[in-house]
N, C-alpha and C positions, 0 to 999 in steps of 0.2 A: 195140493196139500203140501205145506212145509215139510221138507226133511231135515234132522237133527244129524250133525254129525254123528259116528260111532263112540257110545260111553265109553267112559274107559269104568273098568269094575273094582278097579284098588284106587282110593283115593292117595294124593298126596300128602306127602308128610307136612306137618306143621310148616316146619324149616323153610319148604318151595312154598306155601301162601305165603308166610313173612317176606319169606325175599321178592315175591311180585308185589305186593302192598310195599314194599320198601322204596315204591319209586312215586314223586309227585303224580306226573302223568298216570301213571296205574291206578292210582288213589281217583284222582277226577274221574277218568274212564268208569271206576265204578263204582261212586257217586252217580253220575249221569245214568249208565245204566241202573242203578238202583232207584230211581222217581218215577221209572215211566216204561214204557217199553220198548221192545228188540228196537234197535235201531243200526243203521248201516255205515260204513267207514264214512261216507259224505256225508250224513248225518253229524255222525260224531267228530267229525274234522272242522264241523261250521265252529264259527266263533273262535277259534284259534288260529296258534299262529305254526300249527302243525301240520307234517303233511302228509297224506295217504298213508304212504309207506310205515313214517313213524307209528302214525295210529293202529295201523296193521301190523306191528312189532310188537306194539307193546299190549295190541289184544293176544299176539299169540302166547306171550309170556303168563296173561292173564288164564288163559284156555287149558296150559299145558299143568297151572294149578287150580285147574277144577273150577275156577269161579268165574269163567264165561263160556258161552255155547256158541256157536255158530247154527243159524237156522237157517236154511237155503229155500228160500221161494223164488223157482223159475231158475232165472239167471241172477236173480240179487242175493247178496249172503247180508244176513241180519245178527247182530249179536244180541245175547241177554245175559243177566246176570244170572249165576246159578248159585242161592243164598247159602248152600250145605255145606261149603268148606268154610265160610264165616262161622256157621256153626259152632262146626268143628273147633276152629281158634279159640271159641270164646267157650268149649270145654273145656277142652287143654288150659287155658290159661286158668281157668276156674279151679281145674285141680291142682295147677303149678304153687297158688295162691293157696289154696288148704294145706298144701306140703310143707310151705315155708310159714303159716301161722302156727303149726304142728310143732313146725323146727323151733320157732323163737318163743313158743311158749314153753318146750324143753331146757332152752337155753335157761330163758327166766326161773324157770323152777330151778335149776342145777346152781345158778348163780345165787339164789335165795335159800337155800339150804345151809 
């Protein structure tokens, strides 16, 4: 039976998803993990011009904000996407976006008065 690394129980701040999505590779990495499922560094190394290590840096960066797992079957470690800090983002941004429609239709009214 697959073992999942240990959760962590406090999700990351916005701030640490932005900055791992901040990187092309990070972005592919999870695209790729987002179509399909776990797959392993040699997996994920096929077709580019990256290699182990890279890929293995920049899953941990991706790990360390919430939006990939490590799954260990056996001796193979399998990564998956873990969709809940996207989520997350795409509240946060939701609300950022109501804050500032709030802001600039105060503006509008203040300026129209």
């Amino acid at each position: 039976m697959p073992r999942t690394r240990k959760l962590r129980l406090r999700r990351p701040a916005p701030a640490v998803v932005f900055a791992a999505l901040g990187d092309e590779t990070r972005l592919a990495l999870v695209a790729r993990l987002a179509a399909g499922e776990a797959q392993s560094i040699t997996e994920l190394t096929r077709n580019t011009r990256l290699t182990r290590q890279a890929i293995t840096k920049h899953l941990r960066v991706l790990e360390r904000a919430g939006m990939v797992r490590c799954v260990r079957a056996g001796r193979e470690s399998r990564f998956e996407l873990d969709p809940h800090p996207l989520s997350e983002i795409e509240e946060y941004v939701q609300r950022v976006s109501r804050e500032w429609d709030a802001a600039l239709a105060r503006l509008k009214a203040f300026i129209e008065e």
